[in-house]
N, C-alpha and C positions, 0 to 999 in steps of 0.2 A: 486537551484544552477545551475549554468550554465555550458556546459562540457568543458569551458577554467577552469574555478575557479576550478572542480572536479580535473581535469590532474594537477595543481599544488600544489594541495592541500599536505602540509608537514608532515602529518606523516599517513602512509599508511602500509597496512599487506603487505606481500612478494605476495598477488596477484593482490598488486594494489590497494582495498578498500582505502578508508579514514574512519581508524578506530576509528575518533572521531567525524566522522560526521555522524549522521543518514541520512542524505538527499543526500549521496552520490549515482549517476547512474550511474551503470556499464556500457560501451561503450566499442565498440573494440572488436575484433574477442578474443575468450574467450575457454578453454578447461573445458567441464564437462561432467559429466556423464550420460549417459540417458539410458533408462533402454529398452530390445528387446525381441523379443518370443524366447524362447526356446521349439522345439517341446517336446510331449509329450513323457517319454519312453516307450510306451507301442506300439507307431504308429499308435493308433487310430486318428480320429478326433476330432480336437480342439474343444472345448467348454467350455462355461462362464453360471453359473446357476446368472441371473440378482438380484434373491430375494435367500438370502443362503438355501442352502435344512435343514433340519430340521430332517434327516433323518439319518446323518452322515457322509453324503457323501458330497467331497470336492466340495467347490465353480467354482473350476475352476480343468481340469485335464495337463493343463500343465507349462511352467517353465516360468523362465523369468533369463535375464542376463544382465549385468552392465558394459555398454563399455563407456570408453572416449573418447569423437569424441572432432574435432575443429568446433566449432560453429562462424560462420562471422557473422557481423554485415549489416544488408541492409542499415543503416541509411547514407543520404545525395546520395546515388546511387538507390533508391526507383523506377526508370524508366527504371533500367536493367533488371527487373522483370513482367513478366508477366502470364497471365492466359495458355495461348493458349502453351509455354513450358514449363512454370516450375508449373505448377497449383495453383500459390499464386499470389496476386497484392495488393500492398500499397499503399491506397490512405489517402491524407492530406486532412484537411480543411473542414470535415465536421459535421456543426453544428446537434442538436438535440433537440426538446423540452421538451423529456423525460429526466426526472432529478434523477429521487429515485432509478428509477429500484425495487422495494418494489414490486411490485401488478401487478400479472400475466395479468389480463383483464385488468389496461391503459397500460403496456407495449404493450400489442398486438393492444390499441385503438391507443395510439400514436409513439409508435417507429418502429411496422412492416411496416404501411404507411413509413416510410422513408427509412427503408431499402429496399420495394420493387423497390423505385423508382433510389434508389443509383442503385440498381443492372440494371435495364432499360436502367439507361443512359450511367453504365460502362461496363457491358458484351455484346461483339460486336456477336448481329443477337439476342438476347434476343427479345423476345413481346408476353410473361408472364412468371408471377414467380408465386408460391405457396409455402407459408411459413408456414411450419407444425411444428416447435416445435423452444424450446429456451432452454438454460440453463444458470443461473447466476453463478457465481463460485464466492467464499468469502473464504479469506485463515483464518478463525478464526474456534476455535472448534466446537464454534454451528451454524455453516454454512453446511447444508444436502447437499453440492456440492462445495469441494476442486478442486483446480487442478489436474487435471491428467497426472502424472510422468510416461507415458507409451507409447513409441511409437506406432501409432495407425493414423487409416483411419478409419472414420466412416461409411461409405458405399460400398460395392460392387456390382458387376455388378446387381445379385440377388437381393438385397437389397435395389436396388434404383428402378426395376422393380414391386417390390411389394411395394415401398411407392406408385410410380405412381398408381397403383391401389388402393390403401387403399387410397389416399388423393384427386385423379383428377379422381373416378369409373366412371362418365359421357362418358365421350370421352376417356379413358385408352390408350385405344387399335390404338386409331388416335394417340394421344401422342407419342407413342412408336414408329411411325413408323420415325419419324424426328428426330430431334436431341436434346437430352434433358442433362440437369447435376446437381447435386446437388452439391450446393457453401455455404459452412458457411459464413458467416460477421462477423468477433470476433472482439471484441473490449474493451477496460479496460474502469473501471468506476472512478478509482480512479489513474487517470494517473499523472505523469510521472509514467511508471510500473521501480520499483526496486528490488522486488522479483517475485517470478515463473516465469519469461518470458516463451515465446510460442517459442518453436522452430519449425524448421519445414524445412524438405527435397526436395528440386529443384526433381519433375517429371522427367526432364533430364536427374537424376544421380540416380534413383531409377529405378530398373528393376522388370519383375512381376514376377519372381522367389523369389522376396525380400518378397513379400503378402500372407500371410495367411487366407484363410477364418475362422471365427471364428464364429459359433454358438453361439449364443447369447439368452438363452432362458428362458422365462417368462414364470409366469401361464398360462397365455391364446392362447399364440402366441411365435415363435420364428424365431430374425432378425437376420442379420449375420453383423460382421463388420471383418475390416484385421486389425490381428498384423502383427508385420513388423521383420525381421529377419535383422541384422545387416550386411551391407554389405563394406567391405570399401571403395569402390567408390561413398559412398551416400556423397552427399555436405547437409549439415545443416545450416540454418539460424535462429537469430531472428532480432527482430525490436528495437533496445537499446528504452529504455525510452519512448516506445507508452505513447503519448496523446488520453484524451477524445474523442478528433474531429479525432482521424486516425482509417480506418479500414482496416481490414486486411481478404482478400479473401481468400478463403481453400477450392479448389476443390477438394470433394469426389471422384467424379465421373467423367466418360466425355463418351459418347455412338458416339463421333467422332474418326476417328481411324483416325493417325497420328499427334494427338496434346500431352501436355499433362494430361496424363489421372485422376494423383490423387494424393495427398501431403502428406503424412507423416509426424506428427505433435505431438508434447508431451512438458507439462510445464517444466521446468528442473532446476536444483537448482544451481544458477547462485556463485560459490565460493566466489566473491568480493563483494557480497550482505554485506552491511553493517548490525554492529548490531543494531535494534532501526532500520530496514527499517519497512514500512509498508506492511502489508501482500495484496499480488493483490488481487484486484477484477473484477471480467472482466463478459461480456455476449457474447456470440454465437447464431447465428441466423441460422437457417437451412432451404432452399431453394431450391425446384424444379426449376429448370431455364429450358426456352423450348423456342427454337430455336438458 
């Protein structure tokens, strides 16, 4: 359905939905809820056990809190947006020959080839990338990877220090000395997206008092990501109705001082979501970018 037919669509809930259309796509700047770190009462440090402990002890030792922001809409103004301040960019129009997203080894034979090369020719002074992991998210119960309803940055300064060495040990140490960042590629599989849209907070209006380091710790090893503390200056966005062919940039990180630095990003449960929409399914791609 097209977003003229949705807007006059004649019978709609009080948020706007067309409650007798499944295939209705929410559009337009939208109020919902998204959820933020609440420190721990005790004023230790934050941390997240990755695999639950078995021992008794909580998964996680701190809170979390449930604010309503106003979430905008980027769609049809997609070139107001960019990398370098607000740490996200929307691009249109691009094809893929990966189809299933099913099978870890052809994703990485035929879709990281295209991501590396998307990223080449749209991050300005890029000339290499290194793409170290993925994850597919499927809103169904026996999908081992929903969305995640939690505002959050995936890497910190630490964090993307010791990927650089865990993924590029050869040259690490030359690496580090120029300018590196790691940039997600998210994008839906099963687009127009109608439920869980991505939201995600302009760099500009996010300050680093807003970030939390968060211990993030495995059997073997422990990485750190940031929760985000609610701030009311933060501006939030998503992309109404991402298509197949749009992806959508999410700077972690950024080792250049005076750009910006990193995006704060969570799926959110969009109120107008019709009933009978289909549940998202999306993939993220995670990349070393150097230069």
């Amino acid at each position: 359905m097209s977003s003229t037919t949705t807007q006059t669509a004649t019978s709609t809930t009080l948020n706007g939905a067309a409650s007798n259309d499944a295939s209705y796509i929410p559009r337009g700047p939208v109020n919902a809820v998204l959820n933020f770190f609440k420190d721990p009462e005790d004023g230790s440090k934050p941390h997240n056990y990755v695999e639950p402990p078995t021992d008794g002890r909580p998964q996680r030792n701190f809170g979390s809190e449930d604010v309503e922001v106003r979430v905008e809409d980027i769609r049809d103004r997609e070139n107001q947006f960019h990398l370098e301040k607000d740490a996200f960019q929307a691009i249109k129009g691009i094809p893929s020959d990966e189809k299933d997203f099913t099978d870890d080894e052809h994703i990485k034979k035929v879709y990281y080839p295209e991501v590396e090369k998307l990223l080449l020719e749209q991050v300005p002074g890029a000339h290499r990338v290194t793409l170290f992991d993925h994850t597919v998210r499927r809103s169904n119960p026996d999908a081992p990877r929903a969305p995640v309803t939690r505002v959050h940055v995936d890497q910190t300064a630490r964090s993307t220090e010791w990927r650089i060495k865990l993924h590029n040990p050869e040259d690490a140490e030359e690496l580090l000395k120029g300018r590196y960042r790691i940039i997600n590629v998210w994008r839906p599989l099963n687009g127009p997206v109608q439920a869980s849209p991505l939201g995600f907070a302009s760099a500009d209006t996010t300050k680093d008092e807003d970030l939390v380091p968060v211990e993030h710790r495995y059997p073997h090893r422990t990485g750190e990501t940031a929760a985000v503390r609610h701030n009311k200056g933060q501006q939030f966005y998503y992309w109404s109705g991402m298509q197949n062919d749009e992806r959508l940039f999410l700077k972690c990180f950024d080792s250049k001082d005076g750009v910006g630095q990193r995006v704060p990003h969570t799926a959110f449960v969009d109120p107008r979501t019709p009933e009978g929409a289909r549940g998202r399914e999306s993939i993220e791609v995670r990349a070393l970018v150097y230069g």
